[in-house]
C-alpha positions in Angstrom: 39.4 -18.3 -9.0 36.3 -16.0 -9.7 34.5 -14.0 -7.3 30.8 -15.3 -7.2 27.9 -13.0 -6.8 23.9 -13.3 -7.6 24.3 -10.5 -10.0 26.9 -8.5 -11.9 25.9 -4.9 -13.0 28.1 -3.6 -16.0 28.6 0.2 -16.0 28.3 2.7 -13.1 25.0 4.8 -14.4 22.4 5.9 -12.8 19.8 2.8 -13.8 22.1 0.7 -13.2 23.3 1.7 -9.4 19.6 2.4 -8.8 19.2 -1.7 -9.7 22.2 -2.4 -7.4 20.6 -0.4 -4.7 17.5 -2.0 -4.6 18.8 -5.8 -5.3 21.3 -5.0 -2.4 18.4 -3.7 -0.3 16.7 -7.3 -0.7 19.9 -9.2 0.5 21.3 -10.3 -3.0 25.0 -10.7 -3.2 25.7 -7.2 -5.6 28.9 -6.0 -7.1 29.1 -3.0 -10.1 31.7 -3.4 -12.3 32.8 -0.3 -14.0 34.2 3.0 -14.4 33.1 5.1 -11.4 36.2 8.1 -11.6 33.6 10.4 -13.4 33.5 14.0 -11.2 30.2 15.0 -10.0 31.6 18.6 -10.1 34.6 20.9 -10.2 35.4 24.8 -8.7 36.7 27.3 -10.2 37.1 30.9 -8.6 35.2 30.3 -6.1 31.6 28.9 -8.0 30.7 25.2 -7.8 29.9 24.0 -11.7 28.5 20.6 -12.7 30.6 18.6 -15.1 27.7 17.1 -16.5 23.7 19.0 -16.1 21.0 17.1 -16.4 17.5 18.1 -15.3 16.2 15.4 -12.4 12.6 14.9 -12.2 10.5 12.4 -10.1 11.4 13.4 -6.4 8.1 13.6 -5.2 5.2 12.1 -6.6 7.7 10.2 -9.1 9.8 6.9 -9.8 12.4 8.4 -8.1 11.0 9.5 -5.3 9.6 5.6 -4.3 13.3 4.5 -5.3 15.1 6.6 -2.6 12.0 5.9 0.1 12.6 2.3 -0.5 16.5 2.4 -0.3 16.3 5.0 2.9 17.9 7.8 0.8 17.6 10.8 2.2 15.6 13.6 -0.6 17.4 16.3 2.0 20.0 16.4 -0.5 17.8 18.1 -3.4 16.9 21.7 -3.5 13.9 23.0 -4.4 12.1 26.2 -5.9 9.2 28.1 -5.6 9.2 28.5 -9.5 11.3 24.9 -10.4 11.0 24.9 -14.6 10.2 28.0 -17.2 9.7 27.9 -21.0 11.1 30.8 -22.8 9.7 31.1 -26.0 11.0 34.1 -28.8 7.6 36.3 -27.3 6.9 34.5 -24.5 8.0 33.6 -21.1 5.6 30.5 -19.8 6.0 29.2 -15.8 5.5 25.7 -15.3 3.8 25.3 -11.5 3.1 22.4 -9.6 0.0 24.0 -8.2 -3.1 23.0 -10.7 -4.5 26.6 -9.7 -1.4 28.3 -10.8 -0.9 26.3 -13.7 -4.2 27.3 -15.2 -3.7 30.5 -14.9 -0.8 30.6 -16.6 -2.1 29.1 -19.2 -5.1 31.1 -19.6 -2.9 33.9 -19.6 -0.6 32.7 -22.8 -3.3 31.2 -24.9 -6.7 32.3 -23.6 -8.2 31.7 -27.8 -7.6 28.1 -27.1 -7.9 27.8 -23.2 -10.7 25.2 -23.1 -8.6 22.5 -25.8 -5.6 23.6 -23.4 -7.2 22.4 -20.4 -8.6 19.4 -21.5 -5.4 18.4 -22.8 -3.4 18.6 -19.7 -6.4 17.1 -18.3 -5.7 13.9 -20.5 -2.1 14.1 -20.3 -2.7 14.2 -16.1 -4.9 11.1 -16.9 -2.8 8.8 -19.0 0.1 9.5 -17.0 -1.6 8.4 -14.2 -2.4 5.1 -15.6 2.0 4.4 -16.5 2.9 4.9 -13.0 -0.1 2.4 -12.0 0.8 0.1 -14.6 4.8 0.2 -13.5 3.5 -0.3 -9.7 2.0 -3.4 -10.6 3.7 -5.0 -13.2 6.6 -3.2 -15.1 7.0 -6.2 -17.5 3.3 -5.8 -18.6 3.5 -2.1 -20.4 5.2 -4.3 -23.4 2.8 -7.1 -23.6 -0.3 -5.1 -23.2 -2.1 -2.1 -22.7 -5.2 -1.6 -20.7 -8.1 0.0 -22.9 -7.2 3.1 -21.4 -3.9 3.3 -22.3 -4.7 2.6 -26.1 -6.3 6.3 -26.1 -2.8 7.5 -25.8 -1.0 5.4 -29.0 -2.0 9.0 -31.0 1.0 11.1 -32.0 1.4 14.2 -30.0 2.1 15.8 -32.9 -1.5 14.7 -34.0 -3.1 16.1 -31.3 -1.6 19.5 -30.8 -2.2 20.6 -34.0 -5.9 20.0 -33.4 -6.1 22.2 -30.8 -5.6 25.0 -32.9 -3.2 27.0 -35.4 -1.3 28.4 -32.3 2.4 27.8 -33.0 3.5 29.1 -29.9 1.3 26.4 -28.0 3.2 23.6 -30.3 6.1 25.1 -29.7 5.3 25.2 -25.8 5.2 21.0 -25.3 7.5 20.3 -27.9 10.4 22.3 -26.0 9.5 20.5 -23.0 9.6 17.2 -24.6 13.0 18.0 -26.3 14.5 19.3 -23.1 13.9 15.6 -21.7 13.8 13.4 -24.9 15.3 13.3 -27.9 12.7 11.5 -30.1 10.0 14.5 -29.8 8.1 14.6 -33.3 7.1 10.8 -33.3 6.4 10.1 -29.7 3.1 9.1 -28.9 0.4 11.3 -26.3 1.0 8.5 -23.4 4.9 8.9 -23.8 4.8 12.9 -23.7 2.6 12.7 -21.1 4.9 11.2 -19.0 7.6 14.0 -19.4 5.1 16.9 -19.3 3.7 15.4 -16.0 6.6 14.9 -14.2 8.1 18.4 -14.8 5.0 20.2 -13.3 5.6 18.0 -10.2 9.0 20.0 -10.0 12.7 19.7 -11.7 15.2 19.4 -9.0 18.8 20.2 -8.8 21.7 19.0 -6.8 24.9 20.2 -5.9 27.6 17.9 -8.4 23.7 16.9 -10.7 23.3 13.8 -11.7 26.5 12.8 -11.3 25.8 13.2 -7.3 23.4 11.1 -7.2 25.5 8.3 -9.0 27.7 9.0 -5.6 25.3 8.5 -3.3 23.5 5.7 -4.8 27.3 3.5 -4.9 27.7 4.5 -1.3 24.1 3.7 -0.4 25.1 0.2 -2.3 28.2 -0.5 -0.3 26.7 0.4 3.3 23.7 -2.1 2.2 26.5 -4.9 1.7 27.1 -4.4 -2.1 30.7 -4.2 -4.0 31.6 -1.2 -6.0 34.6 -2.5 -7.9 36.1 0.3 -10.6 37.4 -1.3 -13.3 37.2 -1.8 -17.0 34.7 -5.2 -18.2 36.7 -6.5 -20.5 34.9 -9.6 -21.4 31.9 -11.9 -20.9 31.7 -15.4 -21.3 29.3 -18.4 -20.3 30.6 -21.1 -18.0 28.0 -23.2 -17.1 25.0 -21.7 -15.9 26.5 -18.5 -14.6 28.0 -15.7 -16.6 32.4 -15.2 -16.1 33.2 -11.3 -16.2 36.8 -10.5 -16.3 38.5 -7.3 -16.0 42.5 -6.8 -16.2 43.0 -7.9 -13.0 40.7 -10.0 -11.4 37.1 -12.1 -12.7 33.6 -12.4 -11.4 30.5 -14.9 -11.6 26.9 -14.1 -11.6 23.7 -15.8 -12.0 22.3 -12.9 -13.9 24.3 -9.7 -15.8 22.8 -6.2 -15.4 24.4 -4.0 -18.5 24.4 -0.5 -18.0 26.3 0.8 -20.8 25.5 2.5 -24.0 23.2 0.1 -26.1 26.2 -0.6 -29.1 29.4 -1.4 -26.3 26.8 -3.3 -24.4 25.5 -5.5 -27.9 29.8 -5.6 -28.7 30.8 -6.7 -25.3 29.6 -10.1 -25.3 31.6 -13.2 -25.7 33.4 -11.1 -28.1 30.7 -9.4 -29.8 29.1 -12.7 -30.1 25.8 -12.0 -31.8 24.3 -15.3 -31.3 23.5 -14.5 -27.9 21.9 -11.6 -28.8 17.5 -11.6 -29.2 17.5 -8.8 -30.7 19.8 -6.1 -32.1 18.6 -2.7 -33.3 19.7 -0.1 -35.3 21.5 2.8 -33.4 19.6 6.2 -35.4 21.6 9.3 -34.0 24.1 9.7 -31.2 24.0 13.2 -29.5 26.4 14.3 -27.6 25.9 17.2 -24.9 28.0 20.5 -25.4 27.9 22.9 -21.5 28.8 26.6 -21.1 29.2 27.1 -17.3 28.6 30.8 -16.2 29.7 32.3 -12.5 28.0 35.5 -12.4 27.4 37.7 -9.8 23.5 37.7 -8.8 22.6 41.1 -9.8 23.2 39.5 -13.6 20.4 37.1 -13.3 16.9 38.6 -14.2 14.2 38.9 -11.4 11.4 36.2 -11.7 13.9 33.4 -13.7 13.7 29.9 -12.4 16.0 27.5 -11.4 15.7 25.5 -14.8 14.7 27.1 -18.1 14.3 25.5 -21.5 14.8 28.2 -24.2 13.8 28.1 -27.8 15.3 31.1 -30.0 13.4 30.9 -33.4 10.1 29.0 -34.3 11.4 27.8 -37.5 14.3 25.9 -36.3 13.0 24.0 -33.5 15.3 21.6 -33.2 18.4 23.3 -34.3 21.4 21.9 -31.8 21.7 25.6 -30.6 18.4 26.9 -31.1 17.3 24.6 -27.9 19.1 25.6 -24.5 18.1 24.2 -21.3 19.6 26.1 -18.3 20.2 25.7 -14.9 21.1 28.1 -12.5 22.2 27.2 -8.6 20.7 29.4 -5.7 22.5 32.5 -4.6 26.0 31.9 -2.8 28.0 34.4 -1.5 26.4 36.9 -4.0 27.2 34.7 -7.2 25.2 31.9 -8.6 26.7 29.2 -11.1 24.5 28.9 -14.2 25.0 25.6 -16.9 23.5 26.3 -20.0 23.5 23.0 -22.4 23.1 21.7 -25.9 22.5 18.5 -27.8 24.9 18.3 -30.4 25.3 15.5 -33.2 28.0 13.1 -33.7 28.7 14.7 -36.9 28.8 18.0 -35.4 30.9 17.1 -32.4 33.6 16.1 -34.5 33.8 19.8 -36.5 35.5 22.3 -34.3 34.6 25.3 -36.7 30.9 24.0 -36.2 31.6 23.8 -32.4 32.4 27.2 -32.2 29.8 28.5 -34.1 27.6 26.6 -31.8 29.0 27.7 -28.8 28.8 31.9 -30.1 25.1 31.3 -30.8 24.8 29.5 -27.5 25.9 32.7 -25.8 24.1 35.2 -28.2 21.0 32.8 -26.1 22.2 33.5 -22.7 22.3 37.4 -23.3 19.0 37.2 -25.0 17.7 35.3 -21.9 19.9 37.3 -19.3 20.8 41.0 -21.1 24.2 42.6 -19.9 25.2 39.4 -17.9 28.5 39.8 -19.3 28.9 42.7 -17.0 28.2 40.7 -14.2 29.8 37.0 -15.7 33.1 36.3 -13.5 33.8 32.9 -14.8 33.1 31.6 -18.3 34.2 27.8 -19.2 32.9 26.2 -21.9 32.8 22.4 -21.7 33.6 20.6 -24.9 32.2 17.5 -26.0 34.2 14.6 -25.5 34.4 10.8 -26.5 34.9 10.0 -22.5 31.1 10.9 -21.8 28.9 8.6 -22.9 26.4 9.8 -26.3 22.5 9.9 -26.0 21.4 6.6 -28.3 18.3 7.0 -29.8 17.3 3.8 -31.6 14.1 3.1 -33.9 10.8 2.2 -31.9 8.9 -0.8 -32.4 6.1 1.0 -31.3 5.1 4.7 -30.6 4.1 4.0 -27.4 7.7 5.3 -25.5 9.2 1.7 -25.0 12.4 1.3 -26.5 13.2 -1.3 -29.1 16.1 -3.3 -26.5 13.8 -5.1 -24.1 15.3 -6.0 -20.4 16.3 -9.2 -21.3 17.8 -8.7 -24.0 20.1 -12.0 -24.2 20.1 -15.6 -23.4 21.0 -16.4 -20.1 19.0 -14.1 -17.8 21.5 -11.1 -18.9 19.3 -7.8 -18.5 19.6 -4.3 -19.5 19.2 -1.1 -17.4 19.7 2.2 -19.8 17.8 5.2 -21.7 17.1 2.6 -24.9 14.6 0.7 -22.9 12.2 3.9 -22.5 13.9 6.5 -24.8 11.0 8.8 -24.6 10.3 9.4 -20.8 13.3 11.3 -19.6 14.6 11.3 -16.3 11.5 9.1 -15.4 12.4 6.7 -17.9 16.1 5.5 -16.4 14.6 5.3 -13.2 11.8 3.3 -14.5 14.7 1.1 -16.4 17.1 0.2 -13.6 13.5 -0.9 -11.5 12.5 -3.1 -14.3 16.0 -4.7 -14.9 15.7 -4.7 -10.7 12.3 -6.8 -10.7 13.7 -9.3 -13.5 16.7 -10.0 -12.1 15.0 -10.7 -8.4 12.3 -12.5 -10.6 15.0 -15.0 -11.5 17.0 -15.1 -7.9 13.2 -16.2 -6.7 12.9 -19.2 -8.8 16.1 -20.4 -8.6 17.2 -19.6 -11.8 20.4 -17.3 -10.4 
């Protein structure tokens, strides 16, 4: 005999346990399904590293900020800095602040010869992304079907329209290191995708003790105390029986009226009655996998630099922009007991992952960065581990767009049968933002079908 449930989430991510969280916050019957032994963090001589660094954006202002209000998740839990997010280019070191004023400023100070193209920029960027977050308040589903007249402004490249705003490099270079510190499609996004990452950095990047990973822990324990099951095991298949979807594992098996997959896009096309592609709407072609490759740093805080922020994005060299070790994005914890832990991270390919003499070239250049960012750290470095990419973590899918507008190609329902999809494919181009915005859609569709009986 199965377990029965109203819906079945498939992997322990973060969209995904953010969909659990807010279907178990409306009374549904919840269980996730999946591997949940990841570690958040790990010590080692005395500094706190995380296993996996990812920048979190959205706490206030944001997706995810309205998520954790809605759950009653404390945002105690985040830390926060009076300089949050920096761009360190090879002559230039550009803050990012929150404060419009500030910001300005900043800019008027790095490219004053193009300070009125600058401005009105950001000013459009501030506009269009504006209109997203309305459009997801209202209706999540309606960004694929349609887009309001002022949305259709934004369906230009980026690319486009920063070269038009002058020869500048350094100004190109600027956004497209903060759009490939968040996303990993950055030359052929659109204005309205890009202006959703460079918005929601300058409403702060935020760090937690254990990252990302963290938050997954909070979120399963926020699901449990709202009457949800957390159940860590391996999916092992899916089948249809009847109208409700059978889920089995080694041990035991589970019904739902509706499926929530939250793994990577190709185990989550493969799972299915066998990698049954009959079910499937529509299956797209998986581009690139990257994977990420961390240095974790204890170092004593006399070896970080006066003025550096929390989270840095670093580009080496203006003619290899997107080099996997050209592109570092840092972050560094606040002071503890005189030392501060410092993650400094990579995108490497699949085929690079699998090379170890390319893997340690990487990882030399990756260093050769830190000192460049952080000269005569080593004098102060008391810990150096270097985190290896391995098949265990999950790659970063990108997949082909249908449309340039930020909206992945895998649509939330993806399959016959009110089976849904929560992931980084569904908006591949808005960061942090962008799983949030998944696991709310995949959320809404799912509740959608509990409403009119369908689950």
């Amino acid at each position: 005999m199965e377990t029965a449930y109203d819906i079945l989430i498939i992997g322990s991510g973060l969209p995904g346990l953010i969909s659990g969280a807010l279907l178990a916050k409306t009374g549904a019957r919840v269980a996730v399904v999946g591997d949940i032994s990841r570690p958040a963090s790990y010590e080692k001589n005395g500094y706190i590293f995380n296993e996996r660094p990812f920048p979190i954006t959205g706490l206030h202002g944001g997706p995810l900020g309205e998520v954790l209000d809605e759950i009653g998740l404390s945002k105690g839990v985040f830390r926060d800095a009076a300089i949050s997010y920096q761009v360190v280019l090879p002559d230039e070191r550009i803050d990012i602040y929150e404060g419009t004023g500030l910001f300005h400023e900043e800019l008027r100070r790095c490219f004053p010869q193009y300070i009125d193209k600058v401005s009105a920029f950001y000013s459009q960027t501030s506009d269009l992304n504006g209109k997203i977050d309305q459009i997801m308040e209202l209706n999540p589903f309606s960004f694929r079907l349609f887009l309001p007249s002022g949305i259709t402004r934004g369906k230009k490249s980026i690319t486009d329209v920063i070269e038009r705003i002058g020869p500048d490099q350094r100004f190109q270079s600027f956004i497209n290191a903060q759009l490939s510190s968040f996303s990993f499609m950055p030359g052929g996004i659109s204005l309205t995708a890009a202006s959703s990452i460079l918005e929601s950095s300058r409403k702060g990047i935020y760090c937690m003790e254990g990252g990302s990973d963290a938050l997954r822990i909070l979120l399963m324990k926020k699901i449990k105390t709202l009457g949800g099951d957390i159940i860590a095991a391996r999916v092992r298949d899916i089948s249809r029986n009847g109208n409700r979807w059978l889920l089995r594992t080694e041990d035991e098996a589970f019904s739902g009226g509706a499926v929530i997959g939250n793994v990577d896009a190709m185990t989550f096309c493969n799972l299915f009655l066998d990698g049954g592609k009959k079910y499937l709407r529509k299956a797209e072609r998986i581009e690139k996998v990257f994977y990420p490759l961390t240095i974790n740093i204890g170092v004593k805080e006399a070896g970080i630099p006066a003025g550096m922020a929390e989270n840095v994005v670093m580009l080496r060299d203006y003619k290899k922009e997107y080099n996997s070790d050209n592109l570092l994005f840092m972050q560094i914890s606040p002071p503890v007991n005189g030392g501060r832990s410092m993650s400094i991270t990579c995108k490497v390919s699949k085929d690079e992952s699998s090379r170890k003499e390319r893997l340690q070239e990487i990882t030399e250049k990756m260093l050769e960065g830190v000192e460049e960012l952080c000269p005569f750290i080593d004098r102060h470095t008391e810990v150096l581990d270097i985190r290896s990419t391995e098949s265990a973590w999950d790659g970063i899918y990108t997949t082909t767009l249908s449309q340039r507008m930020g909206v992945g190609v895998l649509p939330p329902e993806i399959v016959r049968g009110e089976i849904l999809f929560a992931g980084p494919e569904v908006f591949p181009t808005l960061g942090f933002d962008g799983l949030v915005y998944s696991g709310r859609m995949a959320a809404a569709a799912a509740l959608k079908g509990l409403e009119k009986g369908k689950v």
